[in-house]
C-alpha positions as CSV (number, residue, x, y, z in Angstrom):
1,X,114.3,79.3,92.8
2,X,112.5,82.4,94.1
3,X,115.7,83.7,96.0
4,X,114.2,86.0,99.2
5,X,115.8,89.0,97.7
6,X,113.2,89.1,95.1
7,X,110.7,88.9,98.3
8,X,112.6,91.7,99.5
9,X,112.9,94.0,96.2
10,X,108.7,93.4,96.1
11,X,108.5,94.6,99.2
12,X,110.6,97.6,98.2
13,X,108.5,98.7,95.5
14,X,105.4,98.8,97.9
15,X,107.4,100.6,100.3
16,X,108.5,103.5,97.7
17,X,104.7,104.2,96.7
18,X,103.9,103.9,100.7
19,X,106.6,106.3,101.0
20,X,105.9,108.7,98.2
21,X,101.7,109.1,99.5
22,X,103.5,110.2,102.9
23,X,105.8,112.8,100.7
24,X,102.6,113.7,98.8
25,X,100.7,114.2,102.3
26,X,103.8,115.9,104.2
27,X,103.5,118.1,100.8
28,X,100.1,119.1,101.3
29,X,100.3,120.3,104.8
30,X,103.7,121.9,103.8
31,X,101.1,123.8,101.6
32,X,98.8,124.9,104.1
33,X,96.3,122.2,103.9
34,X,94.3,120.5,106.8
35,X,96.5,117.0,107.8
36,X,94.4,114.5,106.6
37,X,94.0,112.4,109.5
38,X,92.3,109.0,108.2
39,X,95.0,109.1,105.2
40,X,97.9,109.8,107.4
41,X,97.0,107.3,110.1
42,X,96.9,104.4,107.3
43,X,100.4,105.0,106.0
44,X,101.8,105.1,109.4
45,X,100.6,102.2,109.9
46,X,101.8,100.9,107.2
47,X,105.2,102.0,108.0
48,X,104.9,100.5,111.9
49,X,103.3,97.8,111.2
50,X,104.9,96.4,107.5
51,X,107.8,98.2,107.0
52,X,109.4,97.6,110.6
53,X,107.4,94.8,111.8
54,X,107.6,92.8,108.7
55,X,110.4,93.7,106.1
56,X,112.8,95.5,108.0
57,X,112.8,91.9,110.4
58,X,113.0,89.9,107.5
59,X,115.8,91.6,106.2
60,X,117.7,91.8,109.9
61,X,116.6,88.3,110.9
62,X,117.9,86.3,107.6
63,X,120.2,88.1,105.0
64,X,122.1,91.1,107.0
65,X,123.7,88.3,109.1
66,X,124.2,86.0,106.8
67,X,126.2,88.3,103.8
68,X,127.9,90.0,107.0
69,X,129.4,86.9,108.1
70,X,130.0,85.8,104.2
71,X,130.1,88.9,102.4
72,X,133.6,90.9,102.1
73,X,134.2,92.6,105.1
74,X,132.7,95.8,103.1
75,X,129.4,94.4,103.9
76,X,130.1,93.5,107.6
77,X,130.5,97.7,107.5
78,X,127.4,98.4,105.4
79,X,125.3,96.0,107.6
80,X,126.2,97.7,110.5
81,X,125.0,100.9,109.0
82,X,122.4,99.3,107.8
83,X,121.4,98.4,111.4
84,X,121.7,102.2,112.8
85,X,119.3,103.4,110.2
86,X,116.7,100.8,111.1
87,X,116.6,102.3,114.2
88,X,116.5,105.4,113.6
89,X,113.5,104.5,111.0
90,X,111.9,103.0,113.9
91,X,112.0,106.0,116.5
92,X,110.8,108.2,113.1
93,X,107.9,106.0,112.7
94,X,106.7,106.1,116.5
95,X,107.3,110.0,116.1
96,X,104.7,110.1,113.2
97,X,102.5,108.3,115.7
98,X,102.2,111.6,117.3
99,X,100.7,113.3,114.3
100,X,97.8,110.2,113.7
101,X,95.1,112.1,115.7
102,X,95.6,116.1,116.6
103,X,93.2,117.6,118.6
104,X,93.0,120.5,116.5
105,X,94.4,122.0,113.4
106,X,98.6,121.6,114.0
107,X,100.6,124.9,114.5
108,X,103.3,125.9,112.3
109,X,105.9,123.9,114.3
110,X,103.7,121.0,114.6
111,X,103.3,121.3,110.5
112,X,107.2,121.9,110.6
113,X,108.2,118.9,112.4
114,X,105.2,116.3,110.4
115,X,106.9,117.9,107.3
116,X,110.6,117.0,108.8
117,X,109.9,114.0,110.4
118,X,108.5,112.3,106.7
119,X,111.6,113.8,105.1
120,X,113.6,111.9,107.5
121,X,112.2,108.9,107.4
122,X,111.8,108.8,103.8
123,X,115.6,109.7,103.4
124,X,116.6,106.8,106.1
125,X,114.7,104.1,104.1
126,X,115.7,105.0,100.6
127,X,119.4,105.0,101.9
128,X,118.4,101.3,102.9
129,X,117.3,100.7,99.8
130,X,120.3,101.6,98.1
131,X,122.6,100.0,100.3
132,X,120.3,96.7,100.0
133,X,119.8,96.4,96.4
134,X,123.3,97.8,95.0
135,X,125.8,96.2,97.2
136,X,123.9,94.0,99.4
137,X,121.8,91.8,97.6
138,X,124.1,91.1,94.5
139,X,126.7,90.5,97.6
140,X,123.9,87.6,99.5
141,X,123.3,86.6,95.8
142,X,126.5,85.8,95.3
143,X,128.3,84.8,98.7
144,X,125.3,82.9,101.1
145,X,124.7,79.4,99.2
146,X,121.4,78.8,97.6
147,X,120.8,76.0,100.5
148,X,121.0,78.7,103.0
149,X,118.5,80.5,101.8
150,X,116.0,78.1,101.6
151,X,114.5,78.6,104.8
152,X,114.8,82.3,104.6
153,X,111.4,81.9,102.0
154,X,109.1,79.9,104.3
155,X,110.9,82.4,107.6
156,X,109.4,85.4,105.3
157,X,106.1,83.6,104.8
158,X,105.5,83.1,108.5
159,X,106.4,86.7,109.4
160,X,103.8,87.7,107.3
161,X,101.9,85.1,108.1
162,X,101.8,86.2,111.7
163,X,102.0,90.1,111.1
164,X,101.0,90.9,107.8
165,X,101.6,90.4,104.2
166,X,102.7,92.5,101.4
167,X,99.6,91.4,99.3
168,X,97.1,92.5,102.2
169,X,99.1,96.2,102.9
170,X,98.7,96.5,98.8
171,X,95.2,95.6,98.9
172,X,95.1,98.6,101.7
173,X,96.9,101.3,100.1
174,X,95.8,100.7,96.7
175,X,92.9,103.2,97.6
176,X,95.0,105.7,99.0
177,X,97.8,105.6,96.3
178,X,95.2,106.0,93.6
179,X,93.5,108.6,95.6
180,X,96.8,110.6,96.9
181,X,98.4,110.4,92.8
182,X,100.9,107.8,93.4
């Protein structure tokens, strides 16, 4: 069986190159350079629209609940946690809305707070990560029954369905990962 957190770890790994072209970009304007407007609005996007509107749901609708409720108590903790950082990922992403179209070229504090913001955000969702895929996932592996999980597969291919798949963000960024040295 294709157990969902193998969905999940594949949509990690396009979530870590989406993350490090906004690293690479935050890096850039660090430097001095111009924001780059078109590339920035994309992986924002990306972030709004995949990474909380699809994976971040998957994740809270099927398997947080489930290894909270079945997991040692351990993960009932880490869940929670988990949950706090999701929102804070969401308010960081709706902040790097802000940044999509300037009017002009941004001031040292706007630079300042793109350059913070990404750091944030990037920090927030890698300490996800880690959380998910070395204690979580091996803990839902483990504890929720295969039958339970069953549904959480054709659940995950109707949110993406409906919002968005992994396969079409790819398809997206590919350009921009290529072009930003991912």
């Amino acid at each position: 069986m294709n157990r969902p957190t193998q969905n999940l770890c594949a949509d990690h790994e396009l979530v870590a190159a989406g993350l490090q072209v906004l690293r690479n970009i935050a890096d850039e304007v660090q430097a001095g350079a111009d924001l780059p407007v078109a590339d920035t609005a994309l992986v924002v996007r990306f972030l709004r629209d995949f990474v909380v509107g699809v994976h971040l749901c998957k994740e809270a609708e099927a398997m947080w609940p489930a290894v909270a409720m079945r997991g040692a108590e351990n993960c009932a903790r880490l869940v929670g946690e988990l949950l706090r950082l999701q929102d804070e990922v969401t308010t960081l992403t709706h902040s790097l809305v802000l940044f999509w179209e300037p009017i002009g070229t941004l001031s040292d504090e706007e630079r300042a707070g793109f350059v913070e913001t990404v750091e944030a955000v990037t920090q927030r969702l890698e300490r996800m990560r880690a959380i998910e895929e070395e204690e979580l996932f091996p803990a839902c592996n483990a504890a929720v029954p295969a039958d339970d999980q069953l549904d959480w597969v054709r659940r995950f291919a109707e949110i993406e369905h409906e919002r968005g798949s992994r396969r079409q963000w790819a398809d997206r960024l590919r350009p921009l990962i290529r072009r930003r040295g991912v």
